[in-house]
C-alpha positions as CSV (number, residue, x, y, z in Angstrom):
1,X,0.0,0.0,0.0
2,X,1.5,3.2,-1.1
3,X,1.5,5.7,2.2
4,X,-0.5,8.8,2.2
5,X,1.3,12.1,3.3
6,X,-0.2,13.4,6.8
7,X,-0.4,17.0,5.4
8,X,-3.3,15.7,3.1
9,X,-5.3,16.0,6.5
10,X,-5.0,19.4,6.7
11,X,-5.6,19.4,2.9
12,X,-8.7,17.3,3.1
13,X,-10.0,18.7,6.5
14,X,-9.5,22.5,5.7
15,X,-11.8,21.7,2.8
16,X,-15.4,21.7,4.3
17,X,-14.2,24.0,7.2
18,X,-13.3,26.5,4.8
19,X,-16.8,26.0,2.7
20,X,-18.9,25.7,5.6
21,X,-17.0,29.0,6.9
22,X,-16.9,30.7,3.8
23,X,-20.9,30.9,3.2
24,X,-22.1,30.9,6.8
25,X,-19.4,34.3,6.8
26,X,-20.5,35.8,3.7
27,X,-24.0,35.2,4.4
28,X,-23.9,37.1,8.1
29,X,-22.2,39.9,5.4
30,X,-25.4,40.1,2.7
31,X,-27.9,40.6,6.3
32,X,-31.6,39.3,5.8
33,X,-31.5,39.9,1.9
34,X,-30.1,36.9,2.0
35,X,-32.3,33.4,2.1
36,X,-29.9,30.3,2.6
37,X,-32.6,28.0,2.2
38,X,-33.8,29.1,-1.3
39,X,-30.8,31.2,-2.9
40,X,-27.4,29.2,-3.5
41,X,-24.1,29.7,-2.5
42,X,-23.2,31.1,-5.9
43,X,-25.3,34.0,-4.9
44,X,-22.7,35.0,-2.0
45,X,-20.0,35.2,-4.2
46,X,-22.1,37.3,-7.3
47,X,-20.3,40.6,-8.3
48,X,-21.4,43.4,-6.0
49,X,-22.7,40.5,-3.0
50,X,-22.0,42.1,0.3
51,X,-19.8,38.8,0.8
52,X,-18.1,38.4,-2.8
53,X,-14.9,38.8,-1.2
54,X,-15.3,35.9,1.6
55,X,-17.1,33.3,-1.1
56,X,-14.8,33.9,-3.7
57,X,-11.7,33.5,-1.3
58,X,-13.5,30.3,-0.1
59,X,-14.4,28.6,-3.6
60,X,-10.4,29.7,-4.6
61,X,-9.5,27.9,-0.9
62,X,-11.6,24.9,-1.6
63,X,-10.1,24.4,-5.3
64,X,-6.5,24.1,-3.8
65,X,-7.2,21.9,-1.1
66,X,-8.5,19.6,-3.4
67,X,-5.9,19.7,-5.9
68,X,-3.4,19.1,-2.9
69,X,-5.4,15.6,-1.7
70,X,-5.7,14.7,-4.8
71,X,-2.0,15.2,-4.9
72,X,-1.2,13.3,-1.8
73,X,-3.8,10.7,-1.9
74,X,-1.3,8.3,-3.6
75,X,-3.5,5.2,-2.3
76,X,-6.1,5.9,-4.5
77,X,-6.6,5.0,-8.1
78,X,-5.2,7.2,-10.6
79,X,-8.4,8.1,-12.1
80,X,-10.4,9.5,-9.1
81,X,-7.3,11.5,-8.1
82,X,-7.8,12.9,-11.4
83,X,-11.2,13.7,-10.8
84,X,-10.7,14.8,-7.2
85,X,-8.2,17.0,-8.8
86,X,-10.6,18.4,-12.0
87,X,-13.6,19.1,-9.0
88,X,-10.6,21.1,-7.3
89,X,-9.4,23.2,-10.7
90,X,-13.5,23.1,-10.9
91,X,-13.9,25.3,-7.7
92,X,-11.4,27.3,-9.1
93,X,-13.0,28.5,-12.0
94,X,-16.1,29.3,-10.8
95,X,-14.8,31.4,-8.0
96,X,-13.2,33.0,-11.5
97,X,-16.2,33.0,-13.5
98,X,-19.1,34.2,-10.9
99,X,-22.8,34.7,-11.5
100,X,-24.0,37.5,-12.1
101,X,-26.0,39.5,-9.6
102,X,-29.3,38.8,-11.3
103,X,-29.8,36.1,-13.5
104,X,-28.3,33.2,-14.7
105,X,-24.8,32.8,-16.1
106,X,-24.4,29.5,-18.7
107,X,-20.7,29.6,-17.9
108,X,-20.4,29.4,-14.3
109,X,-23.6,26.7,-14.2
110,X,-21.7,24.7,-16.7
111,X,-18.2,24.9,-14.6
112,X,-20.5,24.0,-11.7
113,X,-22.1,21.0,-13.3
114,X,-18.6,19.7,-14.2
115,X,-17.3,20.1,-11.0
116,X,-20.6,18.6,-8.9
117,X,-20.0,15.1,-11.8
118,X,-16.8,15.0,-11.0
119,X,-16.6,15.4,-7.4
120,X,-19.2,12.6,-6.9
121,X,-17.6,10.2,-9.2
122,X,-14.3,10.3,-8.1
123,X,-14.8,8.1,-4.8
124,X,-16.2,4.7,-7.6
125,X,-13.0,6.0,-9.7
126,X,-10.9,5.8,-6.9
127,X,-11.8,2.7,-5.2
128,X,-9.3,-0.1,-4.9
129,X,-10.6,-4.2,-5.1
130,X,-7.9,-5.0,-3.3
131,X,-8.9,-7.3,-0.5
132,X,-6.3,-5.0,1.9
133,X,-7.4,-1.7,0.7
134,X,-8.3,1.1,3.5
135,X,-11.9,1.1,4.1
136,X,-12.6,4.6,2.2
137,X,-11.2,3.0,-0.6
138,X,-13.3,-0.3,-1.1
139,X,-15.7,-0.5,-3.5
140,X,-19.3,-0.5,-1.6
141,X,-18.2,2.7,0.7
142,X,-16.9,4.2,-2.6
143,X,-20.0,3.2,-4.1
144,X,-22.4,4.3,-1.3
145,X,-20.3,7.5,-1.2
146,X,-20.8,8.4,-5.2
147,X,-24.1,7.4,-5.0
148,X,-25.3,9.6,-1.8
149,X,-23.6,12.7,-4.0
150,X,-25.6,11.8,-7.4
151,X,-28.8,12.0,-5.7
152,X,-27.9,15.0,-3.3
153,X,-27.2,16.3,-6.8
154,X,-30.3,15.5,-8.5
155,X,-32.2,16.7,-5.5
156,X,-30.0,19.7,-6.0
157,X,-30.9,20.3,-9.7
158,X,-35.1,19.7,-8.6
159,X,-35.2,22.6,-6.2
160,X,-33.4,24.7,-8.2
161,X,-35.9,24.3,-10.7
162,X,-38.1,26.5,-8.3
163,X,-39.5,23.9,-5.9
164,X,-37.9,26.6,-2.7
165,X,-35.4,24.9,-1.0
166,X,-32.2,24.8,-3.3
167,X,-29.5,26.2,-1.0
168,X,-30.1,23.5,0.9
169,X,-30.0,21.3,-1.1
170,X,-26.8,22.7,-2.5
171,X,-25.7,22.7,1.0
172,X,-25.9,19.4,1.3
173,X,-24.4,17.9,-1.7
174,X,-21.4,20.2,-1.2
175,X,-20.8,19.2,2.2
176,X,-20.8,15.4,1.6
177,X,-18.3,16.3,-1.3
178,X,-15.6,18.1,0.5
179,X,-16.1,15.9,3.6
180,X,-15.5,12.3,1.8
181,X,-12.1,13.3,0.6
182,X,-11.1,13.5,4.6
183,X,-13.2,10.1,5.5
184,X,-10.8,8.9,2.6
185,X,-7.2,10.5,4.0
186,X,-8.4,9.3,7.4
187,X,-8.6,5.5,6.5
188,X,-5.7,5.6,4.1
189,X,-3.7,6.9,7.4
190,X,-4.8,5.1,9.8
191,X,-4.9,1.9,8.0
192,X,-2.0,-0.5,8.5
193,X,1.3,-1.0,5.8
194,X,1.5,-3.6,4.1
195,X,5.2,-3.7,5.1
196,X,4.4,-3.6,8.7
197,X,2.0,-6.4,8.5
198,X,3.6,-9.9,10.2
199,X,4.7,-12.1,7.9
């Protein structure tokens, strides 16, 4: 088993501090304009949001930590750190590429779309058969993890089509998909070497 860096804990834990931070900060900024359970995240970090600042600095945050577990998470398969690491270039550019105030943007919903597929497919990309692999890395967790995220996601893409409660939706989704990449470090670290294993 190829060893996992123990700096891809900060990496993978400063991820959903920093999100959950970021919009529970930028929202206090925009006052009671602001509805988290029916406007999305996006809409803190919109030009001219009382917040843009804190959400944007938080979506650019998030984007790096990702790109750094995806780095050190040398356990995984090669193609989920690839996708761990496209949701983290994913974060990137839509902190680049914000909505507008009012209205819709078709670039930053597209970027977003990307970045919500990848992030819940990289855990099944990732996984590992082996009958040693650390328990974030077997199949049915990996499994149970992407599929938990497709139907945040789908719940996600319901509300927003003006059933009310989208931000929390959102919420959700996002939160499962910075948190898994920690449940994944944390296993991978605290599961045993192959080389230290008794003969």
């Amino acid at each position: 088993m190829r060893s996992v860096p123990r700096w891809a804990l900060f990496s993978s834990g400063s991820a959903p501090v920093l999100l959950v931070g970021g919009w529970m900060i930028a929202a206090q900024l925009e006052g009671p304009a602001y509805d988290p359970v029916r406007q999305t995240i996006s809409v803190l970090a919109a030009y001219g949001a009382a917040g843009f600042w804190v959400m944007t600095g938080a979506f650019l945050a998030l984007g790096l930590c990702h790109l750094l577990t995806a780095w050190g998470l040398r356990a995984a398969a090669f193609a989920g750190r690839v996708a761990l690491a496209g949701g983290g270039v994913a974060a990137l550019v839509v902190a680049l590429l914000p909505a507008p105030s009012s209205g819709g943007s078709l670039r930053h919903g597209a970027v977003a779309v990307i970045g919500f597929a990848l992030l819940a497919l990289w855990p099944v990309l990732a996984a590992d058969r082996g009958r040693s692999a650390p328990w974030g890395l077997r199949p049915v967790p990996a499994l149970a993890a992407t599929t938990a995220m497709a139907l945040g996601a789908g719940w996600f893409l319901i509300e927003l089509n003006g059933h009310g409660a989208a931000g929390v939706a959102e919420r959700l989704v996002t939160c499962m998909q910075s948190l898994w990449p920690l449940v994944v470090v944390v296993s991978c670290v605290w599961h045993p070497d192959d080389d230290e294993s008794p003969a």
